[in-house]
N, C-alpha and C positions, 0 to 999 in steps of 0.2 A: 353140236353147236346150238340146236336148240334148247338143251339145259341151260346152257349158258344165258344166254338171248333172255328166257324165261324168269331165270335168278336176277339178271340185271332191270327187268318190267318190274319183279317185285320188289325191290330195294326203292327202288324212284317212286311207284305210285304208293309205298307205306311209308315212305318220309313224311309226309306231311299232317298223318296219326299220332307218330311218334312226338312229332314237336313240338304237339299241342297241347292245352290244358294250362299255361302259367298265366299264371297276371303281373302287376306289373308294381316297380317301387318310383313313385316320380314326386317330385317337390321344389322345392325355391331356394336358393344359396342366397346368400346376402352377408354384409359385414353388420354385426350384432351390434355395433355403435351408432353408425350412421344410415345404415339400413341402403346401403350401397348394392345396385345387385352387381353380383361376380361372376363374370363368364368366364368361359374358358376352365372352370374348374374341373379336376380330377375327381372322377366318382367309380371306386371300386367297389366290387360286391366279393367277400372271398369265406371258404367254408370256415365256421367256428374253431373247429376239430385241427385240420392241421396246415392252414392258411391258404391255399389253393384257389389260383383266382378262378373266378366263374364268371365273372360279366363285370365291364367297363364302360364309361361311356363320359363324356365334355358335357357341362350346364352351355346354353344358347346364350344370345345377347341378351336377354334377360332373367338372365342367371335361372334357368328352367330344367331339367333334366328329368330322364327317365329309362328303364330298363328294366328286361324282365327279370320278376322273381320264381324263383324255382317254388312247387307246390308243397315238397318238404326239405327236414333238416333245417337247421341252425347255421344262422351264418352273419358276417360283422359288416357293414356298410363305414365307408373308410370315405372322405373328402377331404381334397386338399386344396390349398394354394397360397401362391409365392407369397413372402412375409406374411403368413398366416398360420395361426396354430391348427394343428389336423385335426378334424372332428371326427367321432367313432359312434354307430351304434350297435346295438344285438339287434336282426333280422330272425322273427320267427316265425313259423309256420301259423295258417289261419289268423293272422293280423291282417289287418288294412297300412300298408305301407303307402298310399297312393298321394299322398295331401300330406305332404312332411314340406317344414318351416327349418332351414337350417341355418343358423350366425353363426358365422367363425367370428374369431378373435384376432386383429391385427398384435404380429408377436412384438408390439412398441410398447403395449397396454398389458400382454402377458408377466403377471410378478411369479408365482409359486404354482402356478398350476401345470400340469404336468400332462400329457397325449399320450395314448399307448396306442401305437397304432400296427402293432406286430409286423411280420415280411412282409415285405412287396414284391411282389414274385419278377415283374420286369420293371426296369426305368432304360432311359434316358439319359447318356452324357456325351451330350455332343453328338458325332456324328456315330456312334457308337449305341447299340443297343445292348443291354448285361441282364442276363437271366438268374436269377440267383435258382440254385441249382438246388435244395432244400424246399423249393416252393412246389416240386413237381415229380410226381408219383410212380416208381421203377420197381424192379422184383430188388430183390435181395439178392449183394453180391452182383447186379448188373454192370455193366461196364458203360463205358462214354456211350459208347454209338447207339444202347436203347435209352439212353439221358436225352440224346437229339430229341431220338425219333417221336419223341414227350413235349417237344419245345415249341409253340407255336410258330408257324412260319416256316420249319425247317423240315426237313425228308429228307431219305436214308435208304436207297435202293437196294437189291440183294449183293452186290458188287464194293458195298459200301462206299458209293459215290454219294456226296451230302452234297443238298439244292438248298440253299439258306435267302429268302427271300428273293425267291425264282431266278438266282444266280451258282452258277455253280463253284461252288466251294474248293478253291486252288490249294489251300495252308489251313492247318492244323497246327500251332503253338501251343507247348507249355507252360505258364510262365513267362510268355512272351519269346521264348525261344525254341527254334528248329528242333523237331524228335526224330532222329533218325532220317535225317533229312528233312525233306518234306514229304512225306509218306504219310498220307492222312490218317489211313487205317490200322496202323501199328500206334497209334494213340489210341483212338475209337473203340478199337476191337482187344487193346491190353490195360489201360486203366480204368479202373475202377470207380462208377458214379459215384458212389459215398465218399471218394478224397474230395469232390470237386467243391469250390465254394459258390464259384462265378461263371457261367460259360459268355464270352465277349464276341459277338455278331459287327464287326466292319469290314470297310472294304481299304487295305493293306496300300496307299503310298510305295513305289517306285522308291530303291533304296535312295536313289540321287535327290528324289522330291523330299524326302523325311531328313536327308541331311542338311538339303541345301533352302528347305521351308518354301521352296519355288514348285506350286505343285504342276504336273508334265504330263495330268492326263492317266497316268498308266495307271490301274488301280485292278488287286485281288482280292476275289470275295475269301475271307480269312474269319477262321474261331481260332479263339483263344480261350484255353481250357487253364482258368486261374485253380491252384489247387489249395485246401486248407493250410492254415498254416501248422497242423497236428499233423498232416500227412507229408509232411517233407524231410521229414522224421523216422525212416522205417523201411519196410522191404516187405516188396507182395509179388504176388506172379500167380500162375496157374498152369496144372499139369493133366493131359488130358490123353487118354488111350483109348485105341478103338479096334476091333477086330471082326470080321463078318464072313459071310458065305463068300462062295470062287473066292478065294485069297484075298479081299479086300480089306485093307489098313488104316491107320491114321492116328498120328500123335502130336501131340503139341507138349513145349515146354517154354514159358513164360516166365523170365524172374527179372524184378528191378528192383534198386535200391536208391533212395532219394536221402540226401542229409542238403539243408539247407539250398543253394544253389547246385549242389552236385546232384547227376544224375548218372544211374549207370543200370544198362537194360541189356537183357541178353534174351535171344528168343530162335526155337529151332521147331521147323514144319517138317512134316514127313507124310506120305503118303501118298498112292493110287486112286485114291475114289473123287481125284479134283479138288482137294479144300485146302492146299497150301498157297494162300493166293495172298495178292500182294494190293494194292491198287492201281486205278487204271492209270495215273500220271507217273508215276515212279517205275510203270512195266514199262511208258513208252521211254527212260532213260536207261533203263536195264537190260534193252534190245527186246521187249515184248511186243503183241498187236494193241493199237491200243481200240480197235475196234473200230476204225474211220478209214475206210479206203477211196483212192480219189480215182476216178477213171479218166482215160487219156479224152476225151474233152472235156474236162475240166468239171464234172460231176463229180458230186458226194455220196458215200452209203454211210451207212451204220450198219454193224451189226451188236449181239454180245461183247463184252468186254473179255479178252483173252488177257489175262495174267501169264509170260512165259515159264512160271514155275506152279502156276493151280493142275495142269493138266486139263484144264476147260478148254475146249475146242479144237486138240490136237486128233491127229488122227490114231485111233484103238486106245488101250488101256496107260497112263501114264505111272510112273513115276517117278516121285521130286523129292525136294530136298529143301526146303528156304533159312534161311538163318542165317543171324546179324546180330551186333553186339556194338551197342552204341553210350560212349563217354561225353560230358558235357559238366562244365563247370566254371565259375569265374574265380577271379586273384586279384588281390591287393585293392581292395576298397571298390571293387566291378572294372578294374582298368582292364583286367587281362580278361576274354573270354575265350572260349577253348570247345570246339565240339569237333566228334572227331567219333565217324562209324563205319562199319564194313560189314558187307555183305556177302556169302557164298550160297550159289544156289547150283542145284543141278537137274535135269530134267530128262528123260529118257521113253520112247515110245516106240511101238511098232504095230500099225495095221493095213489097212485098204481103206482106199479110196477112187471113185467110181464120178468122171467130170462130162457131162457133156455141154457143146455148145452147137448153137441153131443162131438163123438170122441169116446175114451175111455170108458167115462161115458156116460151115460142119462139119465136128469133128468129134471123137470120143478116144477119152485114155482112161486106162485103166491102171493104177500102180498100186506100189506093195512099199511104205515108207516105213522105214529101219532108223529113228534117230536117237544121238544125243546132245545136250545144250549144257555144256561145264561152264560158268561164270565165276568171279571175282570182284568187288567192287570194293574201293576205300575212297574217303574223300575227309577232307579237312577246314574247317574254317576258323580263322584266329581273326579276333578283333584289339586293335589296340589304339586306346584312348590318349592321345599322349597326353592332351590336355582338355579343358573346353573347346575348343575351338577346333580343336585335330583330333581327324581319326582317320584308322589305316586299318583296311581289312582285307585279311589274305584267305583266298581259297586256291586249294589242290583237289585232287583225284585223278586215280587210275584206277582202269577195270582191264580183266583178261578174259577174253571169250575162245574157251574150244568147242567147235562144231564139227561135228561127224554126223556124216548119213550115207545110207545102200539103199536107194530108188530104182525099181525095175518097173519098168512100165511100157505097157504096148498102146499103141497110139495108130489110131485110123483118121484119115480124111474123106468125105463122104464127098457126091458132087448133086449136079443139080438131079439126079434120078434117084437118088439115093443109093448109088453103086460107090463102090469103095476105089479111089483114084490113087490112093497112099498108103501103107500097114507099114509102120515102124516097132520095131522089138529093138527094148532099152536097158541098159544096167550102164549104172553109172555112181562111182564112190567120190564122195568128198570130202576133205578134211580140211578144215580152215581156223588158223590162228588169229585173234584180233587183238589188237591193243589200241588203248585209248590212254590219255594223256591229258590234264587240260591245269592250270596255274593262271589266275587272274590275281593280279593288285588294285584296289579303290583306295582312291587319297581323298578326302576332303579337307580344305580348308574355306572355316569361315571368319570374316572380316567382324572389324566390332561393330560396322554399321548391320542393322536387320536386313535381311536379304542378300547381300552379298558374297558372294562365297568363288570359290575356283574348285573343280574338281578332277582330277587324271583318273583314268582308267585302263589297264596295262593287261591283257589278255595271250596269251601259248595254247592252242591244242594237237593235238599231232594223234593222228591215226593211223594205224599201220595192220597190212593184212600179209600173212602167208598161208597158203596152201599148196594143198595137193590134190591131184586126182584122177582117176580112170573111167575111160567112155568104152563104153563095149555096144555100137549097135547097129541093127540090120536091117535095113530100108529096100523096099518093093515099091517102083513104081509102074502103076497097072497101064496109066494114060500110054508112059513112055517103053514099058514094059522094060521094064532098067531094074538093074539088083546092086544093091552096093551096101560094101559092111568098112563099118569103124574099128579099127580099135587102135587105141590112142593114149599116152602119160599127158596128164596136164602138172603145170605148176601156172600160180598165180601170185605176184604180190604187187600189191596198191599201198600206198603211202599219200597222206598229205599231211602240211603242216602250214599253219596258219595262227598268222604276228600277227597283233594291232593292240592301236595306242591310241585315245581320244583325249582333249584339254575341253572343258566348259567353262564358260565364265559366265554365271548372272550379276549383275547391274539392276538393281531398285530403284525406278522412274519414280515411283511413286509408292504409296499403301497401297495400292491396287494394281497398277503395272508394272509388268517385270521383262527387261529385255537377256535374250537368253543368248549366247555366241559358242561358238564352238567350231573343232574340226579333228580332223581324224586321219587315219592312215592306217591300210590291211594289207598285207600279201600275203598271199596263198601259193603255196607250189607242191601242186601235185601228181604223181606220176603211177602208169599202168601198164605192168606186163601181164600176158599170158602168153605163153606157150606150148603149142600141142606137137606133141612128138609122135611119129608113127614107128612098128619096129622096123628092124633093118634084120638083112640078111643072119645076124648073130641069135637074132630073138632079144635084141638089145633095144630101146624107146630112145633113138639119137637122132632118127632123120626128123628134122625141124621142117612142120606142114605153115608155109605162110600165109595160105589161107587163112586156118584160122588159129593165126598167134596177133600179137600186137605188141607194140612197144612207144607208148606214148607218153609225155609230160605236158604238162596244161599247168601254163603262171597265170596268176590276175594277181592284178597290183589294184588297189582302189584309193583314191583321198575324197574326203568327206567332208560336206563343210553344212553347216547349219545358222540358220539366222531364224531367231521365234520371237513373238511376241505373248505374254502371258498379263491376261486378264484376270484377279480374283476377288473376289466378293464373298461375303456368306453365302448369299442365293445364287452366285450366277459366277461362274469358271467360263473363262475363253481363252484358248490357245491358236495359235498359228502360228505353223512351222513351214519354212523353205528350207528343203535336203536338196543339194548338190553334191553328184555324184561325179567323179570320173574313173571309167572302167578303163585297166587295159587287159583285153585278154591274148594270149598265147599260146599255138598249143604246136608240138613237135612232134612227127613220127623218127621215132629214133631208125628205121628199117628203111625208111625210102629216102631217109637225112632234106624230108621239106617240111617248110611249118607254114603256119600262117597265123598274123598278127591282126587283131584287129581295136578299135578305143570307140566307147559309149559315154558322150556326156550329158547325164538325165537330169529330168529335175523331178523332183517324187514329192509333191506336198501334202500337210497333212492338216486339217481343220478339226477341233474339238470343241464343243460347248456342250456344258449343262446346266441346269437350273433348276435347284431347289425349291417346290411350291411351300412346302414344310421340310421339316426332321427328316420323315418317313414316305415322300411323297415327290419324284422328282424325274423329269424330262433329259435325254443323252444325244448328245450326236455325236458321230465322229465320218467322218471323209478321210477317203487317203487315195489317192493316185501316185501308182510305181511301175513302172517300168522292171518286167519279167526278162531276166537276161536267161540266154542258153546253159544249160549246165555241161557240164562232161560227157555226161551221160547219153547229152543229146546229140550232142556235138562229133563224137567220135565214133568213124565208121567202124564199128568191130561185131566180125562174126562168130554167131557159138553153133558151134554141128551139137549142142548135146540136148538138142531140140530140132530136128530138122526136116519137120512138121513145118514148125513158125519159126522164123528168121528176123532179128531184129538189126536195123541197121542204124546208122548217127547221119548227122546232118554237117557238112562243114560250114554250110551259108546260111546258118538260121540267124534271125535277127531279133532284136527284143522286142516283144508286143508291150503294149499296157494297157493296164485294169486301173479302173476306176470304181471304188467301191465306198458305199453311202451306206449307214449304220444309222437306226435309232431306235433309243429303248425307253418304254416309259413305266414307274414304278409307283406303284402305291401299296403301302402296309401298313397296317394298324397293329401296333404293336403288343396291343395289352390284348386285344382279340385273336390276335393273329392270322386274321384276316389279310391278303392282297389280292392283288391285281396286275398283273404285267404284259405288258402289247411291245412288239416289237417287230423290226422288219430289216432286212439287206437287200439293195440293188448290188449288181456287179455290172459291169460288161469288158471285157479285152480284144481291144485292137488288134487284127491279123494275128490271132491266138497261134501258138507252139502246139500241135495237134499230133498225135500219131493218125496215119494214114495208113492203108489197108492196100495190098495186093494180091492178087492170086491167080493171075494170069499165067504163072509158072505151073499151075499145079498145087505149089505150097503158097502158106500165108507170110509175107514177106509189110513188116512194117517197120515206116519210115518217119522219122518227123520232121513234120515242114511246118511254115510259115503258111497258112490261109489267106493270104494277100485281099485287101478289100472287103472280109468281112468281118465281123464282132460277135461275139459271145456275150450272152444276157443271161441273166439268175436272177431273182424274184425270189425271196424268201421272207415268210412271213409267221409270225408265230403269236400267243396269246394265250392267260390262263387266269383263272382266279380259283382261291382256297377260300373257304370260309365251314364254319363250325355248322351244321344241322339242327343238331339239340344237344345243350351241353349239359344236360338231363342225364342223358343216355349217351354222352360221349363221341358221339358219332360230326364226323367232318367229312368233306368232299373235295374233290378239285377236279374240274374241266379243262382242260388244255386242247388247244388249236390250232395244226399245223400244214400250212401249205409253202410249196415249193414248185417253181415250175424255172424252167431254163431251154433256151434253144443255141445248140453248138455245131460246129462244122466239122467236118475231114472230108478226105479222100478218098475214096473205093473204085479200085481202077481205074484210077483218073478222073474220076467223074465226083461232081462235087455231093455229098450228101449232108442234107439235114435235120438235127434230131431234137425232135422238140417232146421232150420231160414233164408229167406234171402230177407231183404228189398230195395226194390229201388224207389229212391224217388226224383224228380224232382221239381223244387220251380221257378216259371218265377214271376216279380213283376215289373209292368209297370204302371207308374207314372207321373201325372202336375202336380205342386205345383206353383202355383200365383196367385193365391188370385184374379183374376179377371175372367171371361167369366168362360169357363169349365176346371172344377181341378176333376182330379181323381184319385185313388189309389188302383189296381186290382192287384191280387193276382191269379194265376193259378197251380195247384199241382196234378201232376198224379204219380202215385205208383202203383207197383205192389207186388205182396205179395208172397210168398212161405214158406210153411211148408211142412217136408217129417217124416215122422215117421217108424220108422222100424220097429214097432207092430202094427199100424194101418194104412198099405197103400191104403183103400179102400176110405179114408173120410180126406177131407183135405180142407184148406182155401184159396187154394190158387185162388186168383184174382185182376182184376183191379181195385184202386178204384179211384175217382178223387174229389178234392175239390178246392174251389175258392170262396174269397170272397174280399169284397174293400167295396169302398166309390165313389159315384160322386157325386159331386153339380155346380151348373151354378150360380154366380153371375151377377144379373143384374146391382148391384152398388155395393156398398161398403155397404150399409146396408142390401137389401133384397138379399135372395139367395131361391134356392130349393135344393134338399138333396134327396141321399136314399145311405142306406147301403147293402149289400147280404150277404147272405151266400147259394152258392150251396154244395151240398153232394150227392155222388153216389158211391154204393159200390156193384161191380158186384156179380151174384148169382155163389156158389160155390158147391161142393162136401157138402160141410158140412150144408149149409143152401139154398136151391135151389130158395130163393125170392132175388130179387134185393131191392135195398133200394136205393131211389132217391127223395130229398125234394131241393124246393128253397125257402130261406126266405128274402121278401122284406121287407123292414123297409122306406119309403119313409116318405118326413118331409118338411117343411117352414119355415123360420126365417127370421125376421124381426125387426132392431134394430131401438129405440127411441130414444130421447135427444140429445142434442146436442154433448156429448161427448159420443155418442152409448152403454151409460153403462144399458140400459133396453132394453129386448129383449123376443118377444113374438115368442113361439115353438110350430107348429102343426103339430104331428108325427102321424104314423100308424104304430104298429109293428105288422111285419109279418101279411103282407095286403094281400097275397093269403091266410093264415089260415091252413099251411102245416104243422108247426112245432110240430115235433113227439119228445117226450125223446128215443133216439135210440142210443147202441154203441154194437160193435163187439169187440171178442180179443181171443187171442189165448196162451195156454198155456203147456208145457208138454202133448200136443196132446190132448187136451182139450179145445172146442170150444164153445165158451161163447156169448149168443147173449140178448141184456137188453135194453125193452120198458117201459115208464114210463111216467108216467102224468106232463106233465110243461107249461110253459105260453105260450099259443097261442095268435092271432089275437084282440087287442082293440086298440083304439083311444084317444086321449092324450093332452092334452093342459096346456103350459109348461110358465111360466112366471120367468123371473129372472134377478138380479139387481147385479151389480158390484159397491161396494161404496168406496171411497177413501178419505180419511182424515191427511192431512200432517201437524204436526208442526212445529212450526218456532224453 
């Protein structure tokens, strides 16, 4: 760690070596007529050679400007402004550019004379930033997502999550339309920066607000990847093999073919060593982790992003399978459009993993998980234009999930002496079928007056599970000196399905007001058996245990009604919304034939404004208060013996709490610098929170969820960061990021009320070259500190340092040969609660070396995790309950990597 510490002292105190030494280019705008000074003008500095901007900057109110000049090279000073002809000069080394006298030409008074003022690397339209994609410096044969990672403003994690003006990046368009869904990284990480002409920075309109021009608030940060219009014309892909030490694999195969609006992509993953990976939003619809877990008081973590088919984070050696083949095209003068793609992935693992928990509880298992994850996905979208004013767009999709796994696990509970009160020995198989379902219709119709419109919106999904499965297990208790063994058939099937139907009508008060109506209607009816069978004298699984079987259905019916008011402006958006809710819920045990009924009418409002200072520069609010109804889950008392350790039981009498939650975000970016700045923060708190509570009075951990009557739950989140360049000399940029979080929540622990007050601090330094020649690197430094207080358990606690850091370096010797290694350090100081430190570094260090004339073959010699450190290891802390999980994953092998970029253009 002291390396570490050491490296980051000498980065910070020699920056300011580095940056030094420029002078400067500054002078006076003015119109050449009347000698008018001109603010507000555009002044770019960009290199001679191949247009690449280098420094920006606006003339004062008295048309004044200035900025530094680089000490060498050539380079073209470009000024503009509106009805004005653009002035150009050559910038060059050892001149005094300091006392420059510049007239423009009002273009009223321009006859024959003519501007060359080459690219412009970024502008300006609208609310819309467009990088033109030629202005900015990549390897050869690079793909989109190191185009990004090139692009002022924007960042590109290892995971391929993209931050675009310290918002995270939801959609990824081609073209303006869906690739493969919305799957960001199957653009990113398969086309090719040389097609691109334009990459487009907005934030993406609510389908309903772009139809009905009544905006609603909702808005996604979205790139739009415009591509040449030579490359829509042709067929490229890429084909990659890899083979290494212990049996470790990996293949890739990439191919599309684009003619005018058609598009057709086909792409298949293969391997063990973790790299068939998908993204994090597209894993959380495909049944993956999406790395956010929430704890039952109502706490957040993060961890990694786990891709269900990369084999990242799974327990021992994975592998997978990903691939997808996706069509898209329009008909008859763009009336018809048509995208339409499918997925199969498959996933399979087997190791150990090693849990223990302290705090409140204690307990340790130890298991041995045997799995596999067989998936299917398709989905459809047809848009049909009938005329101007109408349009009708239909989506479909279904997916098929098989799940299988052989979990054997022995499982201890510990007491207050540290004597063992419990030892369970476990085998237990499952097989579970899932099917998903889902068909939505959107109608718009818009009126000839502006603003006016009507909208339907008509929605089907239906889930359905079967299974099966066998409990084989043998429980010792020491307290009661009791022995008792399982062995049991399970079957399982769950169903729901869920109708609704909504009508919107906007009405145009005015240019600037818009009154919005609407209402709606849901039912849902869902239903759950299980049943555990024990044998009977035959050796046959028929005697039905009603302990633990169930057989329940749960209706909610909902109608919907909404009344808004919308405010728009250039600078300044205000909405307010009243949602009217009325719940019926119903749930029935089909085994004891009682139910119970119960109706919720809430009101959930929601307040938005924001305000534009500039373009690039602007203030967010939003408020919303709802009311948290009970789910199923919570609600229905059902027991599983295939844990019987921890026992979890439902609640019939929980009530809805509510949260009120306050949002604001405030942004500033300089576009042509690519320089911002972003502060932000959320309040929460929820009334009489829905809590799992805690028992163990039995011996075992028995939890229950209840209602906290009379108190509130608080969150406090607060965040903060700025980018900006160092020396653009030397290529080098930074970003500081600033994160605290604190919360205090309630439960239960034998009755007894406990409270647990949270609070994170978290610091993010990232120090950065990007140019593709001699040494580029991208380091990453993150210290935190931790706190949890518990008012029932003040002896044991988690609180400590912990710190992580990870990047990229590599050294280009040319253009084709480079060297490489990637890190990841991890340290998490020893606490109250687990008294071992936990401290790994993993190196990934690598070769590459490009062929052919047009660099499209490239030979890969990597080493992952060349020290042989890497451990499955994670902490986490919950309602005073402290959780710590080792596990078997891919360590240290050797790899040798071949792969081909092919491109094929028609005429």
């Amino acid at each position: 760690m002291k390396r570490v510490l050491q490296i980051l002292l000498f980065f910070i105190f020699a920056i300011p070596g580095l940056a030094s030494g420029q002078s400067k280019i500054a002078g006076k705008i003015s119109d050449v007529k009347d000698q008018l000074k001109l603010s507000d003008a555009t002044v770019m500095l960009l290199t001679a050679k191949d247009s690449i901007l280098t420094g920006f900057t606006r003339s004062d109110e008295n048309g004044l400007f200035s900025l530094a000049k680089p000490d060498t090279g050539a380079y073209v000073l470009i000024v503009s402004y509106p009805k004005y002809g653009d002035f150009y000069t050559e910038i060059q080394s050892g001149v005094d550019y300091s006392k420059l006298a510049i007239g423009l030409t009002n273009t009223a008074t321009l006859l024959q004379e003519v501007i060359v003022t080459g690219r412009i690397p970024i502008t300006i339209k609208g609310d819309t930033t467009e990088y033109d994609a030629g202005s900015f410096k990549v390897e050869k044969n690079a793909k989109v997502e190191d185009l990004l990672k090139a692009l002022p403003g924007i960042t590109v994690d290892a995971s391929g999550k993209i931050t675009a003006q310290g918002k995270t990046v939801k959609k990824v368009l081609v073209d303006g339309e869906e690739f493969f869904g919305d799957d960001p990284t199957l653009v990113t990480r398969n086309i090719r920066s040389d097609m691109v002409d334009k990459v487009q920075v907005y934030e993406k309109k609510s389908e309903q607000a772009e139809r009905t021009g009544v905006d609603d608030g909702q808005r996604e940060q979205t790139i739009n990847v415009k591509l040449k219009e030579g490359s829509k014309n042709g067929m490229f892909g890429k084909a990659l093999l890899g083979g290494g030490t212990d049996d470790y694999y990996m293949g890739q195969l990439m191919l599309n073919k684009f003619k005018g609006s058609q598009k057709i992509s086909v792409y298949g993953l293969f391997g063990n060593n973790g790299t068939t990976s998908m993204n994090w939003q597209d894993a959380q619809k495909y049944g993956g982790d999406s790395g956010v877990s929430y704890g039952d008081d109502g706490s957040m973590s993060w961890s990694n992003f786990t891709d269900p088919f990369s084999g990242q984070g799974v327990i021992g050696v994975p592998k997978a399978i990903n691939s997808g083949v996706n069509f898209s095209d329009k008909f008859d003068k763009d009336k018809h459009t048509v995208n339409i793609n499918y997925k199969y992935g498959r996933l399979s693992s087997d190791g150990n993993d090693e849990t223990i928990m302290t705090g409140l509880i204690n307990n340790k298992s130890v298991k041995n998980v045997d799995s596999e994850n067989d998936q299917h996905r398709a989905n459809l979208k047809y848009d049909l234009k009938l005329d101007s004013l109408n349009l009708l767009t239909i989506r479909g999709g279904a997916s098929r999930k098989n799940l299988w796994s052989d979990n054997k696990r022995e499982a201890y509970q510990f007491g207050q002496n540290s004597d063992t009160t419990i030892a369970e020995n476990t085998r237990e198989l499952v097989k579970n079928n899932i099917n998903e379902f889902n068909f939505s219709t959107y109608f718009t119709h818009k009126f000839k007056k502006k603003g006016r419109s009507f909208t339907f919106d008509g929605q089907w999904k239906r889930n359905e599970m079967k299974g099966t499965g066998h409990l084989n297990s043998d429980l010792r208790n020491y307290s009661l000196k009791t022995d008792s063994t399982t062995d049991q058939s399970k079957v399982r099937n769950n169903t729901s399905d869920v109708l609704s139907a909504s009508i919107s009508y906007t009405e145009p008060l005015s240019k600037i007001w818009n009154l919005v109506v609407g209402t709606g209607i849901e039912q849902s009816n869902s239903s759950s058996i299980v049943e555990s069978f024990n044998i009977d004298g035959e050796g046959n699984y028929t005697q039905l245990d009603r302990r633990f079987s169930n057989n329940y259905d749960f209706d909610r019916s909902s109608n919907r009604y909404k009344l808004a008011i919308v405010h728009t402006t250039e600078k300044f958006k205000f909405t307010v919304a009243n949602n009217f809710n009325n719940d019926k819920l119903k749930q029935f045990n089909n085994y004891t034939s009682e139910g119970i009924t119960r109706s919720y009418f809430t009101y959930n409002p929601n307040v938005s404004a924001g305000y534009s200072f500039t373009k690039t520069k602007g203030l967010w609010m939003n408020y919303t208060g709802k009311n948290q109804l009970p789910s199923l889950s919570q609600i229905q008392p059902i027991l599983d013996n295939s844990d019987q350790i921890n026992r979890y039981l439902g609640n019939e009498n929980l009530k809805p709490s509510f949260r009120n939650s306050l949002n604001l975000n405030y942004n500033s970016f300089r576009v042509l610098t690519g320089n911002y700045v972003y502060v932000g923060g959320n309040i929460s708190t929820e009334k009489n929170p829905i809590t799992q509570n805690i028992d163990t009075l039995k011996g075992i951990n028995t939890y229950t969820w209840n209602n906290v009557d009379g108190k509130t739950n608080t969150s406090l989140n607060v965040w903060s960061g700025v980018y900006f360049k160092l020396s653009k000399k030397l290529g080098l940029s930074n970003s500081p990021q600033f994160y605290v979080n604190m919360s205090d929540n309630y439960n239960m622990f034998n009755h007894q009320l406990n409270k647990v007050n949270t609070t994170n601090f978290n610091f993010t330094y990232n120090f950065k070259r990007d140019t593709k020649t001699g040494l580029n690197f991208d380091l990453n430094f993150s210290p935190q500190y931790r706190l949890m207080k518990s008012s029932l358990e003040r002896n044991t606690n988690s609180n400590g340092f912990v710190f992580a850091s990870n990047g990229s370096v590599e050294y280009f010797f040319n253009k084709t040969f480079k060297v490489y290694t990637n890190y990841t350090y991890s340290y998490e100081a020893a606490t109250k609660a687990f008294d071992e430190k936990f401290e790994q570094f993993l190196l990934h260090p690598g070769v590459s070396k490009k062929f052919l004339k047009n660099e499209s073959l490239v030979l890969d010699f990597m080493i992952n995790d060349v020290l042989n450190q890497n451990k499955g290891f994670s902490r986490s802390a919950s309602t005073s309950v402290f959780t710590q999980r080792r596990y078997d994953t891919i360590r240290r092998y050797y790899m040798l990597k071949l792969s081909w970029d092919f491109t094929k253009m028609f005429l």
